[in-house]
C-alpha positions, 0 to 999 in steps of 0.5 A, spaced: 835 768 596 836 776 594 835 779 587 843 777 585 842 770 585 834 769 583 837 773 576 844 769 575 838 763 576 832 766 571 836 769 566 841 765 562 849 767 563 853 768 558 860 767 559 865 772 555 872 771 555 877 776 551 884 774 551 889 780 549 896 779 550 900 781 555 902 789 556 910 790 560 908 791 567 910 798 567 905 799 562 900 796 566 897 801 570 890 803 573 889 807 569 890 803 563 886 797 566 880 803 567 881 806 560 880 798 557 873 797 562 871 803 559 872 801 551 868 795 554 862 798 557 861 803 552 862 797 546 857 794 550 852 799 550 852 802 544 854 794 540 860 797 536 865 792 537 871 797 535 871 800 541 874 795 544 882 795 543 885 789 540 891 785 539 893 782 533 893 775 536 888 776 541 881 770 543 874 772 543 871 766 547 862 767 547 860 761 551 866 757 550 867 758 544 871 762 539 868 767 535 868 773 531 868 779 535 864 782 530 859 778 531 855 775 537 853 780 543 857 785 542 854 787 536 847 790 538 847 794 544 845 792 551 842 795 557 845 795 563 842 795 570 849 793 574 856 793 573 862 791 577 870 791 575 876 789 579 883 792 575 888 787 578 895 791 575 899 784 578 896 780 573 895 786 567 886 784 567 881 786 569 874 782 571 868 785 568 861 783 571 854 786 568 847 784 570 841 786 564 835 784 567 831 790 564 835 789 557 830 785 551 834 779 551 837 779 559 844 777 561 849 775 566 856 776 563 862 777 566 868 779 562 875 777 563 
């Protein structure tokens, strides 16, 4: 079994999902999809909720649930060992994964 699997197993996983509506197609570029990955990691590191750009209509989703984006784990900094992003300009999303074993309270997260 690697290391991957034993901390998917070990550390509690922790599903969030962003919603945001839709850009035009021509607007949705690589570019525009790493920008958003970027206000996502940084968000993420530094627990300002902010950073992350937002829609007037968008879904924040943790654990199934709908949430304020001000709260939860967006608000407190997490450290992070791994991430991972794939950017699909098709489909206008991106598809996020951090590992943070080493942070005080240790997640697997992918955001969608």
């Amino acid at each position: 079994t690697s290391p991957i699997e034993n901390t998917s197993m070990i550390f509690p996983v922790l599903l969030v999902s962003i919603t945001l509506v839709a850009q035009a197609s021509a607007a949705c570029t690589r570019t525009t999809l790493h920008a958003a990955v970027t206000d996502n990691y940084r968000a993420l590191t530094t627990g300002d909720s902010s950073l992350i750009s937002q829609a007037p209509n968008m879904t924040y989703i943790e654990n199934d649930v709908p949430t304020n984006i001000t709260q939860g784990i967006l608000s407190q900094p997490i450290t992070m060992d791994i991430m991972r992003s794939l950017l699909d300009t098709t489909l206008c999303a991106t598809l996020i994964e951090i590992t943070a074993a080493s942070n005080a309270h240790p997640y697997v997260q992918r955001v969608l």
